[in-house]
C-alpha positions as CSV (number, residue, x, y, z in Angstrom):
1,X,-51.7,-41.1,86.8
2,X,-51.0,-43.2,83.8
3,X,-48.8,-45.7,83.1
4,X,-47.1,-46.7,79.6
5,X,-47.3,-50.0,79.0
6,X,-44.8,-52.3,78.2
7,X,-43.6,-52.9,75.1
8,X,-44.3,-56.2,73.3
9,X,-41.5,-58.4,72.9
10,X,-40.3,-58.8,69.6
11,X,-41.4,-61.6,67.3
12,X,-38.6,-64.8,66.5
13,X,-39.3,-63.3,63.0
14,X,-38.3,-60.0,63.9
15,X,-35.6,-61.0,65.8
16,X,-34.3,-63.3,63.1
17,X,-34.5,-60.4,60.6
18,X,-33.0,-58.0,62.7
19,X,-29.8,-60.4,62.5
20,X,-30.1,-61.6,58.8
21,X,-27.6,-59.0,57.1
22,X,-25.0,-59.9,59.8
23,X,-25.9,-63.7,59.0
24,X,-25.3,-63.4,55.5
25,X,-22.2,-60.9,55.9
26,X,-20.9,-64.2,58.0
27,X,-21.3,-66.8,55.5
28,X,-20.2,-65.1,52.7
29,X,-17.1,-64.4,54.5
30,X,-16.8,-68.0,55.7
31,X,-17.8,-69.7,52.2
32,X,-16.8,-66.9,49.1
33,X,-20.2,-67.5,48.0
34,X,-23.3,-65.5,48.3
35,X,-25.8,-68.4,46.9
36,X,-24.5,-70.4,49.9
37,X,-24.6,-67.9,52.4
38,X,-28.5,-67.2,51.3
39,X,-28.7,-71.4,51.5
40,X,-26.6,-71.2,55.1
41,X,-29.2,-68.3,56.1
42,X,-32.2,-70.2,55.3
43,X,-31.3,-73.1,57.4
44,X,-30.2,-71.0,60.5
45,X,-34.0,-69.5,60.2
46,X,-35.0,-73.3,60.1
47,X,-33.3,-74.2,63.1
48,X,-34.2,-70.7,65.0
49,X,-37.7,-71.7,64.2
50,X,-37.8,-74.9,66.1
51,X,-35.4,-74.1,69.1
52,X,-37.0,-73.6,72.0
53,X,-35.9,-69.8,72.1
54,X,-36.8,-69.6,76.5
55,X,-33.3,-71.2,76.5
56,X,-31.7,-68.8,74.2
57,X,-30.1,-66.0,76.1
58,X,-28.4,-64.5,73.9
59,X,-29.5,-64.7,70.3
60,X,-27.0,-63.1,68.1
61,X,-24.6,-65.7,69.2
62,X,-27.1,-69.0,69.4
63,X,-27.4,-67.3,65.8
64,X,-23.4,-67.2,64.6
65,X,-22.8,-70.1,66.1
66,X,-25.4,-72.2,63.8
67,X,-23.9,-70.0,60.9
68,X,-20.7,-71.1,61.3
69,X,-21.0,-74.8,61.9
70,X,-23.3,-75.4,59.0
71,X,-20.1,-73.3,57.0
72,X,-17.5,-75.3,58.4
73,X,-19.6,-78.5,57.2
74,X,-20.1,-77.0,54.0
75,X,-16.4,-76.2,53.3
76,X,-15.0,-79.5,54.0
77,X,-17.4,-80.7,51.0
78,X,-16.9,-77.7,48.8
79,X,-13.5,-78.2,48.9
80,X,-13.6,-81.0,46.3
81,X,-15.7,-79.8,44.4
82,X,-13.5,-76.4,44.0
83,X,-10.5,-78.8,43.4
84,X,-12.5,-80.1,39.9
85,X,-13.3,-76.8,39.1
86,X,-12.8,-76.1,35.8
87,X,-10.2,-73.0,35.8
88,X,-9.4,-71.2,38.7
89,X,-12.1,-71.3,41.0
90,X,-13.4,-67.1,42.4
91,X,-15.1,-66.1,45.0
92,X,-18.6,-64.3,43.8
93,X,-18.5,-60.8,44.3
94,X,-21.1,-59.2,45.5
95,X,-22.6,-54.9,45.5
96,X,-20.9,-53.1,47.8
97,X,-24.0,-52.7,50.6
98,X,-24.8,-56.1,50.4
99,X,-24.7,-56.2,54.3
100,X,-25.3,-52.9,55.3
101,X,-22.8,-50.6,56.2
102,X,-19.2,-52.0,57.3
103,X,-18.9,-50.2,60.6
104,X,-14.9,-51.3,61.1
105,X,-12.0,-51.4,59.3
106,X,-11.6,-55.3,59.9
107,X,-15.2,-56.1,58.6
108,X,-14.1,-54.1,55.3
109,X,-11.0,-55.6,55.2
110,X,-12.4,-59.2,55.4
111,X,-14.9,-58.2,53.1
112,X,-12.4,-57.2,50.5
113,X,-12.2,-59.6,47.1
114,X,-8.8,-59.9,47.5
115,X,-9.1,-61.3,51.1
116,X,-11.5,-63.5,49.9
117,X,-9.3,-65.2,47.7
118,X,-6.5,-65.2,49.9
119,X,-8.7,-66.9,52.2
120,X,-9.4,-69.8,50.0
121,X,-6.0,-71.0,51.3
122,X,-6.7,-71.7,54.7
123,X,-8.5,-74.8,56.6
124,X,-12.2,-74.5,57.2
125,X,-11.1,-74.2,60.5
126,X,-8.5,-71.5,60.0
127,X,-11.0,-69.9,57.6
128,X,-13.4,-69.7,60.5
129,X,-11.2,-68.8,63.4
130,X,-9.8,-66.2,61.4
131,X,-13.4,-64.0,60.7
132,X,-14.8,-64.9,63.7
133,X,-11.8,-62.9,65.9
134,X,-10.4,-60.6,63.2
135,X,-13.9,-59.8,61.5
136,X,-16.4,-59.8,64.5
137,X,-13.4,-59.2,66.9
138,X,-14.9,-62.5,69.1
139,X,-12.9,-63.4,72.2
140,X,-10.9,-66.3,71.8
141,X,-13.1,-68.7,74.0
142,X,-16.0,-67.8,72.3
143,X,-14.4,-68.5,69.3
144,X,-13.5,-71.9,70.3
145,X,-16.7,-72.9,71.5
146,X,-18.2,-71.9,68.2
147,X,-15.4,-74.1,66.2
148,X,-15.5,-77.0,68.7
149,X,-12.0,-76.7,69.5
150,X,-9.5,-75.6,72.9
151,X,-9.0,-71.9,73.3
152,X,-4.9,-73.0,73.0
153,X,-6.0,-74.5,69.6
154,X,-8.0,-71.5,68.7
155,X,-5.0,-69.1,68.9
156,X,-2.9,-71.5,67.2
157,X,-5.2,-71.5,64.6
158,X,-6.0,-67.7,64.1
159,X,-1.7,-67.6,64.1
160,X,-1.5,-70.0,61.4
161,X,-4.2,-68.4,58.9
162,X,-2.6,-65.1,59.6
163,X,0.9,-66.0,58.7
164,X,-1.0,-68.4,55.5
165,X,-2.8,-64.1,54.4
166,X,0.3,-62.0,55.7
167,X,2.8,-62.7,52.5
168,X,-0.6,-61.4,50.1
169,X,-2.4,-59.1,52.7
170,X,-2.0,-55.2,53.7
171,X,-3.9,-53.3,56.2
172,X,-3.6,-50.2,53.1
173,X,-7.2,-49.3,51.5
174,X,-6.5,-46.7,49.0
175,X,-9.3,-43.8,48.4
176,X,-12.0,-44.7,46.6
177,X,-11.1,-42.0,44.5
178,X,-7.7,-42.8,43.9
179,X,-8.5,-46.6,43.3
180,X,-10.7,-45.5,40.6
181,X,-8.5,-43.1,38.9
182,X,-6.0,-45.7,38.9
183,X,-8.6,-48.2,37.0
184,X,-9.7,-45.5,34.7
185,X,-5.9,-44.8,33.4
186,X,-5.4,-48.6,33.3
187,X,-8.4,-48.8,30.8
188,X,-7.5,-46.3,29.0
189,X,-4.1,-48.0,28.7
190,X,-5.5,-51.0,27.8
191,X,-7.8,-49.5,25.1
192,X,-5.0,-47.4,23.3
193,X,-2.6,-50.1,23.3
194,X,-0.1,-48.2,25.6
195,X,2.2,-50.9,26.3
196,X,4.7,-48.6,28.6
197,X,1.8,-47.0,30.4
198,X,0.1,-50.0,31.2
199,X,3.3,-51.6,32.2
200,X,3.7,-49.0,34.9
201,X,1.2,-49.6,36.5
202,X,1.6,-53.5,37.2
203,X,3.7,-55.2,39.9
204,X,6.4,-57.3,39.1
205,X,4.6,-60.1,40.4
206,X,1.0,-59.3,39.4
207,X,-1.1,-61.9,38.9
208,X,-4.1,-62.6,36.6
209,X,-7.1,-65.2,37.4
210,X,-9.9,-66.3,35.2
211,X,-13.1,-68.1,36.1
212,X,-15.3,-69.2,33.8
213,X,-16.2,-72.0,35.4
214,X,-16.5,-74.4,32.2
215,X,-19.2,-72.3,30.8
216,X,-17.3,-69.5,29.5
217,X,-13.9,-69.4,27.6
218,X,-11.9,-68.4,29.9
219,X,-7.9,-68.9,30.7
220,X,-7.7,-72.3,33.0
221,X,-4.6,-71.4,34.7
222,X,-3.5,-68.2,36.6
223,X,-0.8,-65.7,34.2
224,X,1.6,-64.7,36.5
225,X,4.1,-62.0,36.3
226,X,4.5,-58.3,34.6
227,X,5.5,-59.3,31.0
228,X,3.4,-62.5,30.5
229,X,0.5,-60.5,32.0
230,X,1.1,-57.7,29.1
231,X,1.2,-60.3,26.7
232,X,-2.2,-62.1,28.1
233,X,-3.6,-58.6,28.1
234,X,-2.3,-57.1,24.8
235,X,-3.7,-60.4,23.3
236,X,-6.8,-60.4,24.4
237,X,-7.7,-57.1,22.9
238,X,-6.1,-57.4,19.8
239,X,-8.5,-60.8,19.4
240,X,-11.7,-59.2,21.2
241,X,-11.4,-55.5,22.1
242,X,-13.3,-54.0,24.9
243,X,-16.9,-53.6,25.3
244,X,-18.6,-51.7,27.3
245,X,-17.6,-50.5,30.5
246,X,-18.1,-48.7,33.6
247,X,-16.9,-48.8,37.3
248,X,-18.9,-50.2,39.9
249,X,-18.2,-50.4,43.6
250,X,-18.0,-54.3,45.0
251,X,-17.8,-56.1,48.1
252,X,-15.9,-53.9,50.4
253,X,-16.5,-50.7,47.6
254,X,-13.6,-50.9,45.6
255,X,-14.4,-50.1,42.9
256,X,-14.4,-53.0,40.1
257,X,-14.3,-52.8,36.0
258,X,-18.1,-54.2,34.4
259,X,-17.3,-55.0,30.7
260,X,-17.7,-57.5,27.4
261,X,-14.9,-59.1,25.8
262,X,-16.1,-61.8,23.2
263,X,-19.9,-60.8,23.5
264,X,-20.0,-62.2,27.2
265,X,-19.9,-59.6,30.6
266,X,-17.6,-60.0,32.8
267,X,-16.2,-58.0,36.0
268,X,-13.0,-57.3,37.0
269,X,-11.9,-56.9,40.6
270,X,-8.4,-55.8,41.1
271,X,-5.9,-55.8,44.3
272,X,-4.1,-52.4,44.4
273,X,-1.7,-52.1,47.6
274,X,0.6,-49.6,49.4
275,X,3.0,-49.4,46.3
276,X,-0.1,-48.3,43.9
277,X,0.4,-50.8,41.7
278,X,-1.6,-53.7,40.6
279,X,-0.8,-56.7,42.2
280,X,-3.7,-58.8,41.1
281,X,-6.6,-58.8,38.3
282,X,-10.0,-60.9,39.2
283,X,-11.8,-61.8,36.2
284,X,-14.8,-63.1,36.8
285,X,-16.7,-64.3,33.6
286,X,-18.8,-67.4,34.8
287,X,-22.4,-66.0,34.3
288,X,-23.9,-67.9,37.6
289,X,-21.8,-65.7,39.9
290,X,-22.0,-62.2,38.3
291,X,-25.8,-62.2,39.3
292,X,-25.4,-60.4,43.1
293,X,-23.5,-57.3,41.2
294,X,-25.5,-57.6,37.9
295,X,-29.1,-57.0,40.2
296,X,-27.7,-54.3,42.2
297,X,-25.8,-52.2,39.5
């Protein structure tokens, strides 16, 4: 009689790698950036390395735990930084399978570019909190061990970041399809100078942001509402036209605008919601953050 032998334990390595796409899902989430998140990454490999991994029971959370806390560190210093930021400061979008798939509606949702931004609003420990139970749907201890905080504290925490989202924030994700038609017959709005076409499809209180980041002309402060949002619009393509463009699908898949206005690409994320109407428009032109779309599309 034979016997089939055991099978060989997996390597750190493989272990590590096995967890990577979740890692950088994490602090991309956490930090709006995908640069960091790669940086965040690196380090957790660094420290997985050198632990002593026979006391490691379970690696996935030894794993976001690290994550996190290097995040939190980082977004207590970032946060100056963004402050003196020239122009409004974006998140970096990224292609749409950046992370693999998004199995649940809450990691799509968190994933979202909209979310993203909203999330610049809260605390780093808010921020944090707030993936770690409505992203990866932790329980609250273990979400308070992983912030260093009481699981009271914790719950007051994940209350107060999601009254800071809930004025800006809808559990509605349109069709892909739909979302994209509704791009396509802004553009063509936009292009052919139809003022009462493109006006219809605005909010009242829509929103546009521009980050250039000091390297590319850009707007440096948010235009906000319907009519001085035509009038940034209508004025921008009289000066520049449009380029160039196509849809491509980003962060959670929405789909987002690539284009050239002025010689220089930019893309242009956009938060559609219940009503179908634009509520928000995310140009990003700064060339150091287009790169995780422009290698993937």
């Amino acid at each position: 009689m034979t016997t089939t032998p055991p099978a060989a334990p997996e390597s750190a390595d493989a272990v590590f790698e096995g967890y990577r796409p979740l890692l950088l899902g994490l602090g991309y989430r956490l930090l709006g950036s995908m640069w960091d998140a790669e940086d965040l990454v690196q380090e957790a490999y660094l420290r997985w390395s050198a632990a002593d991994r026979a006391e490691i029971r379970v690696p996935r959370a030894f794993l976001v735990t690290v994550v996190t806390r290097l995040a939190l560190d980082q977004l207590r210093s970032v946060r100056v930084t963004r402050e003196a930021y020239t122009g409004p400061w974006l998140p970096e979008p990224v292609a749409s399978d950046a992370f693999g798939p998004a199995q649940t509606a809450e990691l799509r949702d968190s994933l979202a570019y909209a979310t993203l931004h909203l999330m610049e609003r809260l605390t780093p420990p808010e921020r944090a909190v707030f993936v770690l139970r409505e992203a990866f749907e932790l329980p609250y201890d273990e979400v308070a061990a992983i912030v260093g905080v009481t699981s009271a504290n914790c719950r007051q925490l994940y209350s107060r970041a999601a009254r800071h989202l809930a004025a800006g924030r809808e559990r509605f994700h349109p069709d892909a399809d739909a979302h994209g038609e509704l791009l396509r017959r802004f553009l063509d709005a936009a292009q052919h100078g139809h003022l009462t076409a493109l006006a219809d499809l605005l909010s009242e209180d829509v929103v546009v942001w521009n980050d250039g980041g000091g390297k590319v002309r850009a707007a440096l402060w948010p235009i906000e509402g319907r009519a001085n949002v035509l009038a940034f619009l209508m004025g921008l393509l009289a000066r520049y036209g449009l380029g160039a463009m196509r849809l491509v699908g980003v962060n959670d898949g929405s789909p987002a605008v690539w284009t050239e206005v002025d010689g220089g690409r930019q893309l242009v994320a956009f938060d559609i919601r219940g009503d179908g109407l634009i509520h928000g428009i995310f140009a990003v032109l700064n060339p150091d953050k287009l790169t995780h779309v422009a290698l993937r599309s």
